[in-house]
N, C-alpha and C positions, 0 to 999 in steps of 0.2 A: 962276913958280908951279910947284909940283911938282907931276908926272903925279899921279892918283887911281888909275887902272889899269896894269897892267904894268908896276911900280916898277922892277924886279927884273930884271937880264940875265941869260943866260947864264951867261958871263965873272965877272958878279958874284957870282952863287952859290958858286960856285967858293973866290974870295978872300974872302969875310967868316969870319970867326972868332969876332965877338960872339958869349956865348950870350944865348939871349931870342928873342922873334918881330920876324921882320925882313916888312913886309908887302907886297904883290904889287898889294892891291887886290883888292876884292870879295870880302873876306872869305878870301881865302888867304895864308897866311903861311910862311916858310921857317922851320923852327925849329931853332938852337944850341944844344946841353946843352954843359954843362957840358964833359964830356968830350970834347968837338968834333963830336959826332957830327952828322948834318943830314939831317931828313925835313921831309916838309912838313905841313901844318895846315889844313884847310877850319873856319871860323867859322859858324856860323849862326845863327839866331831862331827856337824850335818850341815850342810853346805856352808863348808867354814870357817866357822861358829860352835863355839864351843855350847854346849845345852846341860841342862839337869834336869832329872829325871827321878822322880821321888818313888820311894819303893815299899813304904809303910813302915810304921812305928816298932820299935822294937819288941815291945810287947805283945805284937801280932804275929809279926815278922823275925822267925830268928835267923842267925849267921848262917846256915846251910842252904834255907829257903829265900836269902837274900840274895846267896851267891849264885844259886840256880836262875833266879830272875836275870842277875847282869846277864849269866852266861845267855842267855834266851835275848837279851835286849843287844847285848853285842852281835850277836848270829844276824840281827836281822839292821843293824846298821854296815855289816860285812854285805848283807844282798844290798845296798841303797835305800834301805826301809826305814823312815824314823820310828823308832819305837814309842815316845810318845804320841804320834799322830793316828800309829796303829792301834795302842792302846786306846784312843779316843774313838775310832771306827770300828774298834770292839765292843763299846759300851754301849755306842749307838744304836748298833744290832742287836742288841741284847734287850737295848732300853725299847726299841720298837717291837720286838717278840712277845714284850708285857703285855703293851698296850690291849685294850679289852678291843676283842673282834667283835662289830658289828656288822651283823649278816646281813642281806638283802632282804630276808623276810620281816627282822626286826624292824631295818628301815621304813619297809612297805607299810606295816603295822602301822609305827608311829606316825609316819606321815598321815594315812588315813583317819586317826586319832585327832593328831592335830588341825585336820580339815573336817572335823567331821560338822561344826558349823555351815560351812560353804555348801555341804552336798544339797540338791535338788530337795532330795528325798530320803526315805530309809534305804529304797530300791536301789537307788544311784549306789548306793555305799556297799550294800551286797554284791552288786556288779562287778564293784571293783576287786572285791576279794575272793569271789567267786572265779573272776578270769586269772589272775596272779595265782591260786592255788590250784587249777587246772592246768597252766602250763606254764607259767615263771618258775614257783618253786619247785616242782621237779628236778629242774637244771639247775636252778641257781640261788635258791630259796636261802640252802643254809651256809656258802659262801658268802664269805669278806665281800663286803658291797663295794671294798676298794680293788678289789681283784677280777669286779665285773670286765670282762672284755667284748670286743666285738664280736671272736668267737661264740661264744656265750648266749649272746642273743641271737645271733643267727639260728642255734638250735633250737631259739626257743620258738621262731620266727617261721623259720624255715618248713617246717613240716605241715602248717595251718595256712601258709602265706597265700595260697592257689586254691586250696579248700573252703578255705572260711573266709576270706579277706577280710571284711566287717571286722569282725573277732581278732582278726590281726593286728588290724591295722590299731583298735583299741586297747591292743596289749602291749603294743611297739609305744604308745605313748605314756600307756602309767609305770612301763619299767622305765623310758625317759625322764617322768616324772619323779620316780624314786633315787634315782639317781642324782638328778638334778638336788633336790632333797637335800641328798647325803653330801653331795658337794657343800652343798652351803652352810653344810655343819663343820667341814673339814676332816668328813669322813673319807673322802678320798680327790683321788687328783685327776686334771687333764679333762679332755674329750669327752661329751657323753657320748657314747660306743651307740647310745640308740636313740641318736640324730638322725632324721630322715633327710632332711635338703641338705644337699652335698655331701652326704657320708652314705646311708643304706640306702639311698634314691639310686647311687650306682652299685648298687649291691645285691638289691631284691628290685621284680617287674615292677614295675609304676602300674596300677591296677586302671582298668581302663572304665572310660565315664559310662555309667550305664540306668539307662532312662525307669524310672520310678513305676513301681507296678503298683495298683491300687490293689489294695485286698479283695477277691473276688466277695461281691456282695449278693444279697437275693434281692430282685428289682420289686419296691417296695410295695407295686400292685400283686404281688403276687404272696405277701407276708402272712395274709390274713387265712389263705389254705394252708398255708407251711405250719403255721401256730396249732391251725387243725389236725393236723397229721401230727403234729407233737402231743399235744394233749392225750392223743389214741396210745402214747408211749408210754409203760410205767417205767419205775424208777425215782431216786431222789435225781440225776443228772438231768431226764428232761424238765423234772418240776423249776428245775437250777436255770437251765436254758430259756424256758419260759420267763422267768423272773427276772433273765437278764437282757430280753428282749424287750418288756415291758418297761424296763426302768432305764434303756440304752448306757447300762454300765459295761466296766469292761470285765473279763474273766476274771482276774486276780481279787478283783473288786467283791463279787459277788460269791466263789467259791470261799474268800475268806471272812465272811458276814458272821457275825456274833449276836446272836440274840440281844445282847445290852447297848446294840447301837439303834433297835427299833424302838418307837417310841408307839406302839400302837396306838392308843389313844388318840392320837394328832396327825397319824400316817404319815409319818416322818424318819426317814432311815439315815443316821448318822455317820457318813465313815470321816472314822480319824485321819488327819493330815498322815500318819506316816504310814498308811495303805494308800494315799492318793501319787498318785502321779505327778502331778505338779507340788505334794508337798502341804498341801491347803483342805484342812477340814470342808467336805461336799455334802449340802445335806439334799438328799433326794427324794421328792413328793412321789408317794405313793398311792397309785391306781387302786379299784378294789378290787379289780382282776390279781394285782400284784400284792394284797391284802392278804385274797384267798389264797394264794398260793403260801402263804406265812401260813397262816391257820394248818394249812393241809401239814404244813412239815412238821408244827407245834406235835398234833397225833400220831405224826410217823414214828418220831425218834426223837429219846431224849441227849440231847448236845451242847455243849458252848455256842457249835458251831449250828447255823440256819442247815446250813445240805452237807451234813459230815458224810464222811467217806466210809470204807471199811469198817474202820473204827470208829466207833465217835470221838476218839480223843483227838481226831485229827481231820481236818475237811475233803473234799470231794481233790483229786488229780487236777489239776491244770488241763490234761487231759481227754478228762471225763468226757467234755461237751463234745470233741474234737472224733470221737470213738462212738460217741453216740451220735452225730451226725452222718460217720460210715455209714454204721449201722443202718439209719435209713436210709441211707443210699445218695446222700445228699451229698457229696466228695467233690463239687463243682465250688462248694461256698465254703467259704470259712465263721470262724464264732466273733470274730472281730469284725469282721463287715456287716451284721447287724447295724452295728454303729452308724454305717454309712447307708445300712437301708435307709435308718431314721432320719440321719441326715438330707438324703434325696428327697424324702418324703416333705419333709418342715421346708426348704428349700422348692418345692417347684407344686407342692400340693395344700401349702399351708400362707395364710396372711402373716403369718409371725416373723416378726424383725430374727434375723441372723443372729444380733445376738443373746436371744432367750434360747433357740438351741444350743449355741457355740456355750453357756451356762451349763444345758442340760447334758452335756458331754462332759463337762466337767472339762476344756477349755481353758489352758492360759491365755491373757489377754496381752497378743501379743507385742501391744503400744506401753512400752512404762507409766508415760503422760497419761491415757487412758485408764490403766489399772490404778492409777495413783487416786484420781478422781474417783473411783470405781466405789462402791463402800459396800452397795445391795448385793444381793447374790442372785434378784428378780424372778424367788420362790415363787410366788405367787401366780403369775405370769408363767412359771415353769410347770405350777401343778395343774392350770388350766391345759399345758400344751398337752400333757402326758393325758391327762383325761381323753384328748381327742385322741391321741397314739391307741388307746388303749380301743377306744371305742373304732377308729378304722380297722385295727387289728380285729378285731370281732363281726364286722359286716364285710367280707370276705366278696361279698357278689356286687359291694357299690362301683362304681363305674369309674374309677379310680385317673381313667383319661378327664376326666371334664367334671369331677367334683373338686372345687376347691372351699378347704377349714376356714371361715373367718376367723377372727380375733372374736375372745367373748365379748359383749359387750361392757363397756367399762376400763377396756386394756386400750390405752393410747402406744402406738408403733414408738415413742422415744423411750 
């Protein structure tokens, strides 16, 4: 009587040449084509229907390793399982384990990269990688950007959310943004987890409205003793403070001055659009109060930098001003409301149109229509104003209620 199982030798695999299914028993078969070629065959029952089920070529696959397979592929059509189906949801899992993980930080990068056109400024783009590496990537920096969940941001969220809000609230958007990002690569699926209307809006407090504080400023009748009391200061940070009062620029501005952007000859101080704020190369007429004050650092210290810091390899602290202002005791005003002394001043003590300051601030203009026409930057106009800035700042005792600066003559108000 012929075996039912294990028909099939070794030795005999080998030598047959029939084509057709030569069978083993329990549903495995050896199969001959045509061409002589010889792989093997799993047979089964699944909802039915008879199936086949291929089990690799002989020459990869021999008679032991074949029959191990049926036995394995029968075991799991005895639980209800097809085996081909399960084989396919094996590879799947396997075939996505490959796939190259991209992290949340690489996403962040790239994104940023490929925006780096859009940004405002230099500033805007440091911002942004400056908040993500302070408290994104910690948590979630070098995780799969598809594995981001709501958890995830909550922690990032959660411990700044009532502290910092600002800061928050601008980090809850560029991790939205990265996300978003990575979605539309088909880096990952679903929901962005750091949605605020209708997902974390009931998850974290709604931060409540809160009215605008002006930067405390020094009232500008009173600038011209202050400049005095400074002067009486040494140091490179007050000659810095001076320099940045005379020329109503802002800290970042002036801390970070390079010798090669003066142009003494023409008293003309060039900062590059990617120190400006808005982005937009500003060039600033310079006073001879604010002249001298070059001269004076020329002999101080040799630097790249106009008012270097410890080092000369590197500029004054952001800081600096802010320290030296304690210092004298001055703790009611800030280095930024200078800005808006000059402003009050040009506004309620001067003939000059709004927008020859709104220029000397260095001001976006914020009509497109307008800026589009715009072409002058009204130098000229600005280095007259700055002449009277300079010159009020120096006559400390004029009557500051009841003196108003005309226009030079020559400057029509359009």
């Amino acid at each position: 009587m012929a075996r039912a199982t294990n028909r099939l030798s070794a030795r005999g695999v080998i030598s047959i040449t029939k084509p057709g299914l030569h069978a083993d028993g329990n549903g495995l078969y050896l199969q001959v084509s045509k061409a002589g070629a010889k792989s093997w065959l799993f047979k089964f029952a699944s909802g039915g229907k008879t199936r086949e089920m291929g089990l690799g070529s002989l020459t990869t696959i021999s008679l032991s390793d074949a029959r191990r397979a049926a036995e394995q592929s029968r075991k799991l059509v005895y639980e209800g399982i097809d085996p081909i189906e399960a084989r396919r949801a094996t590879k799947a899992a396997r075939d996505l384990s490959t796939i190259k993980v991209h992290t949340f930080q690489e996403c962040a990068d790239r994104l940023m990269r490929s925006k780096g056109d859009e940004w405002e400024n230099l500033k805007h783009s440091k911002q942004w990688q400056s908040t993500l590496e302070t408290y994104a990537y910690p948590v979630m920096g070098k995780l799969s950007v598809r594995d981001i969940d709501v958890g995830l941001v909550l922690e990032v969220l959660e411990p700044i959310w009532t502290t910092k809000p600002e800061t928050a609230s601008r980090v809850r958007g560029r991790i939205e943004a990265v996300l978003d990002w990575a979605r539309a690569r088909n880096w990952r699926e679903g929901e962005n987890p750091a949605r605020w209307k209708g997902h974390l809006d009931k998850l974290l407090s709604k931060r409540k409205n809160r009215s605008v504080q002006n930067l405390a400023a020094l009232s500008y009748d009173k600038i011209g003793s202050f400049v005095g009391d400074l002067r009486g200061q040494d140091g490179i940070s007050a000659r810095g403070l001076e320099f940045l009062i005379l020329t109503a620029a802002r800290t970042g501005e002036v801390i970070g001055a390079r010798w090669e952007e003066i142009d003494a000859a023409n008293g003309i101080w060039t900062i590059p659009a990617d120190r400006m704020k808005a982005g937009k190369e500003h060039r600033v007429p310079l006073s001879e109060s604010a002249q001298a004050i070059l001269n004076c650092m020329r002999s101080v210290r040799q630097s790249d930098f106009i008012f270097p810091g410890g080092r000369t390899s590197r500029p004054l602290s952001n800081m600096a001003f802010l320290t030296l202002l304690k210092r004298m005791g001055r703790n009611e005003i800030t280095v930024h409301g200078f800005r808006s002394t000059f402003r009050d001043w040009v506004a309620e003590r001067t003939a000059y149109p709004s927008d020859v300051a709104e220029m000397a601030l260095a001001h976006s203009i914020p009509s497109r229509v307008e800026a589009a026409y715009r072409r002058g930057d009204l130098f000229d106009k600005r280095r007259a104003l700055m002449e009277e800035w300079e010159r009020f700042i120096a006559t400390p005792s004029v009557d500051a209620e009841s003196y108003i600066i005309p226009i030079r003559s020559g400057f029509s108000p359009s």
